[in-house]
N, C-alpha and C positions, 0 to 999 in steps of 0.2 A: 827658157822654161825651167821652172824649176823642180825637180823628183824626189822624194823619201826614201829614204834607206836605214836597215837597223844599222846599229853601229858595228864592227868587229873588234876584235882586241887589237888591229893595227889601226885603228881608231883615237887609241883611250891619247895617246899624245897630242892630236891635235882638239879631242874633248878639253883634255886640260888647260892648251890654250889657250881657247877661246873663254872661258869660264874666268879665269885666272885675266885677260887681258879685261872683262867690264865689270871685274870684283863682285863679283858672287861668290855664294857659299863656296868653298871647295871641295866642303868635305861629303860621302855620300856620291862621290861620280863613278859610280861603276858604270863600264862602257858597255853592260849588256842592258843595262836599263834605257840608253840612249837609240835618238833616231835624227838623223844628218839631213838636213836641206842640203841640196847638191846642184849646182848651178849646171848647164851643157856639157861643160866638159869635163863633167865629176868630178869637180874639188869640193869639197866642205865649205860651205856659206852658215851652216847654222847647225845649233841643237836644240834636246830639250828633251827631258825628261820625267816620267814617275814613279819617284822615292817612297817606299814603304818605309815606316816610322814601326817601333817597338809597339807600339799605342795602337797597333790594326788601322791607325792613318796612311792617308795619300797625299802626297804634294806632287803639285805639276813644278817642275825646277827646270832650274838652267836652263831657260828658254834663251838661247843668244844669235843673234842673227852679225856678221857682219858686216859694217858701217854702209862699203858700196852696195849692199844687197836691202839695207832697211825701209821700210816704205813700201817694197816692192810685194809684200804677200807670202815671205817665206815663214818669217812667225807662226799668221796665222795657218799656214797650213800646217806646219809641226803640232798644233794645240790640237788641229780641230783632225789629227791624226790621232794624237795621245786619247781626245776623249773621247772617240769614238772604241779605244781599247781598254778604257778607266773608266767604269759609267760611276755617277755621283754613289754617296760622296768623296769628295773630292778637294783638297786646301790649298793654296798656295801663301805665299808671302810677297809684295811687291811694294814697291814707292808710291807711295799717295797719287802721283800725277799718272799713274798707268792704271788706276780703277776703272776707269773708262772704257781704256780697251780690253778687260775682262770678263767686265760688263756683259761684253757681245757675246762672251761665251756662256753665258749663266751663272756665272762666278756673280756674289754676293758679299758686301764688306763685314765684318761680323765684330760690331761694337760691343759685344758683352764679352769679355775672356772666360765668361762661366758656359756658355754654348760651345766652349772649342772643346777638341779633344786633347789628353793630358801633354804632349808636345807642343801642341801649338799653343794651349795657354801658358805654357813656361814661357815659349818664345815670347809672346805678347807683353808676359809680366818684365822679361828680363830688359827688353825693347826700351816698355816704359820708363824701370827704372835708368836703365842705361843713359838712356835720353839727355838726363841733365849733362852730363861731363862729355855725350855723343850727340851734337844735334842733331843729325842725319838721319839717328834711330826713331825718332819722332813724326819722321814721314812713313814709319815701314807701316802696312795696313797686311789683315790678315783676311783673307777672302774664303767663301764657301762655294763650291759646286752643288747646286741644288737640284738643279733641273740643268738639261740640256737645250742651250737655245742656236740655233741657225745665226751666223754672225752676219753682216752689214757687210760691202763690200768697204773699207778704209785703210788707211795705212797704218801699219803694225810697228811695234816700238821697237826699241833695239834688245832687249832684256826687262826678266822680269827675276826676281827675288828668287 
């Protein structure tokens, strides 16, 4: 079974991590923003956070669940914890091939960079340009929290942006 826990300051070394082990952002992980998936015997299976932006934005971050635990529903319960404490709106940033599962949360892909707010359309521009000389950055997509939706029972990715 798996239970939620805020994180503590004797936390922030294994935040860092797990974060640091599926190359996510690293910067912006303060351990009081974070909340820990915890497997029976209280070890740390996962995180995931939301980072307030200078810009009065939100991103849902550093969702990381670990390898043996993925699949199994820890993700989605860290999200669908966050956004029940985050109501819209709400941004994240992830890989093209995990829109799907964001999907389930009401997350929204957001093709105009003129819709975002001043953070995330730097992010989006810089992505862009980056892109040429970074293919990788060309998968990154930038989503919106619009509404809250009730997610699908299915299996959860291992991280998102």
């Amino acid at each position: 079974m798996i239970t939620l826990r805020r994180a503590t300051a004797a936390d922030a070394p294994v935040i860092r991590r797990l974060i640091h082990a599926e190359r996510l952002n690293p910067f912006g992980l303060n351990w009081r923003r974070f909340w820990l998936a915890m497997d029976e015997d209280g070890r740390v299976i996962g995180c995931g956070q939301v980072k307030p932006h200078r810009d009065g934005s939100r991103e849902l971050a550093s969702i990381v669940v670990l390898p043996a635990w993925r699949k199994r529903g820890a993700a989605s319960a860290i999200i669908r914890h966050l956004l029940k404490e985050n109501p819209p709106p709400l941004y994240l940033t992830c890989r093209a091939e995990l829109t799907g599962f964001y999907a389930r949360f009401g997350f929204e892909v957001v093709e105009n960079p003129a819709e975002l707010p001043p953070y995330f359309r730097r992010i989006a521009q810089l992505t862009r340009s980056l892109s040429r000389f970074i293919p990788p950055l060309a998968r990154l997509r930038v989503m919106k929290l619009k509404h809250t939706a009730t997610p699908t029972r299915q299996s959860s990715p291992a991280q998102s942006g």
